[in-house]
VEXKOL-964108 format. One record per residue (C-alpha): x, y, z; residue number from 1. Coordinates in nm, 3 decimals. Each point is the difference from the previous one (the first is absolute). Example, Ala and Ser with C-alpha at 12.3 -4.5 7.8 and 13.67 -1.06 7.14 Angstrom:
% VEXKOL-964108
         x         y         z   baza
     1.230    -0.450     0.780      1
     0.137     0.344    -0.066      2
//
This chain:
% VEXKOL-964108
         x         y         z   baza
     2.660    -2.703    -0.605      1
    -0.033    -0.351     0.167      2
     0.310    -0.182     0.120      3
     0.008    -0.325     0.129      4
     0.284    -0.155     0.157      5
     0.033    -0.348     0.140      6
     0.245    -0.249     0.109      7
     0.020    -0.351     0.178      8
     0.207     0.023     0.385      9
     0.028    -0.321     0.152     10
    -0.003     0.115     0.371     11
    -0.239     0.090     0.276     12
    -0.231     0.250    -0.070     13
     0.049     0.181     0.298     14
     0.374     0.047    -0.052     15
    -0.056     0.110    -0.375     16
    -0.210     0.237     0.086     17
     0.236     0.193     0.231     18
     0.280    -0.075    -0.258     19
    -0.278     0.277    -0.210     20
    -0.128     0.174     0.261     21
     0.281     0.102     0.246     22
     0.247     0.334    -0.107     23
     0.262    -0.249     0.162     24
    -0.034    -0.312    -0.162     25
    -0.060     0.164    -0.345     26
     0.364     0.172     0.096     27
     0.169    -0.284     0.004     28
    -0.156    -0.199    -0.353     29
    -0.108     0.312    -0.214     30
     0.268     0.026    -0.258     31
     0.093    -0.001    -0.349     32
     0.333    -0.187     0.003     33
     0.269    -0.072     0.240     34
     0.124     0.361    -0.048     35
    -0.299     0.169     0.094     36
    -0.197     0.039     0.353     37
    -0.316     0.154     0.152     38
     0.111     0.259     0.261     39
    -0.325     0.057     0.081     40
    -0.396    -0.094     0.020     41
    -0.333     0.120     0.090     42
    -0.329    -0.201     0.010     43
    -0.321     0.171     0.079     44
    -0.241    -0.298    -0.022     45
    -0.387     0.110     0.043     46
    -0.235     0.228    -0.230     47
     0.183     0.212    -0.197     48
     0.327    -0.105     0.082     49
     0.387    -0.004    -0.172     50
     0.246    -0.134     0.000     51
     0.346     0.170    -0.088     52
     0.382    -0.172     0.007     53
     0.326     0.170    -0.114     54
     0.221    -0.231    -0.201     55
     0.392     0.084    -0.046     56
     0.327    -0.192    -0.175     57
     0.201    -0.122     0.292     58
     0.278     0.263    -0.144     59
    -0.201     0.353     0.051     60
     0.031     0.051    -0.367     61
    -0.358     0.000    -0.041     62
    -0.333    -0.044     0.220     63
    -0.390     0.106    -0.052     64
    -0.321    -0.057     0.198     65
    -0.297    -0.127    -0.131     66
    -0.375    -0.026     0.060     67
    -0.260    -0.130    -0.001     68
    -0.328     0.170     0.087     69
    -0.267    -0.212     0.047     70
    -0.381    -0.012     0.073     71
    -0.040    -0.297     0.259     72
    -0.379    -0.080    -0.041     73
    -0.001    -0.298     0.226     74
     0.211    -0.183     0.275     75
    -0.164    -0.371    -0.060     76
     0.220    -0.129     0.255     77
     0.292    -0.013     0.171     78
     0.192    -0.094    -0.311     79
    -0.228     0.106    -0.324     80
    -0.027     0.322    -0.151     81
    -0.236     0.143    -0.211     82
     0.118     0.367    -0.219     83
//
């Protein structure tokens, strides 16, 4: 299966790309409401890499990590990916 995903950021590349890139910065946007938080974040970015973030409600009533495992086939540049 294929997925594509795109979107439109209006700000520098370089600081969108660490907003992806960095366990820290995906800490503090990753989330999917108000009630909910990343407590954690892992980015492995080269050949063969993952990448692997536990989400939880703000609460403790309920949490769960996900992945994704991925097959990095190129690094094009500093800011382009290829998998």
């Amino acid at each position: 299966m294929r997925i594509t995903v795109k979107t439109r950021i209006v700000s520098p590349v370089a600081l969108v790309w660490l907003a992806y890139t960095t366990p820290e910065d995906i800490k503090k946007w990753n989330s999917a409401s108000d009630d909910w938080h990343t407590t954690s974040s892992f980015v492995e970015l080269r050949v063969g890499g993952r990448f692997c973030s536990r989400m939880e409600a703000k609460d403790g009533s309920f949490g769960f990590n996900y992945f994704i495992l991925f097959r990095l086939e190129e690094k094009v540049s500093s800011h382009f990916l290829v998998f």
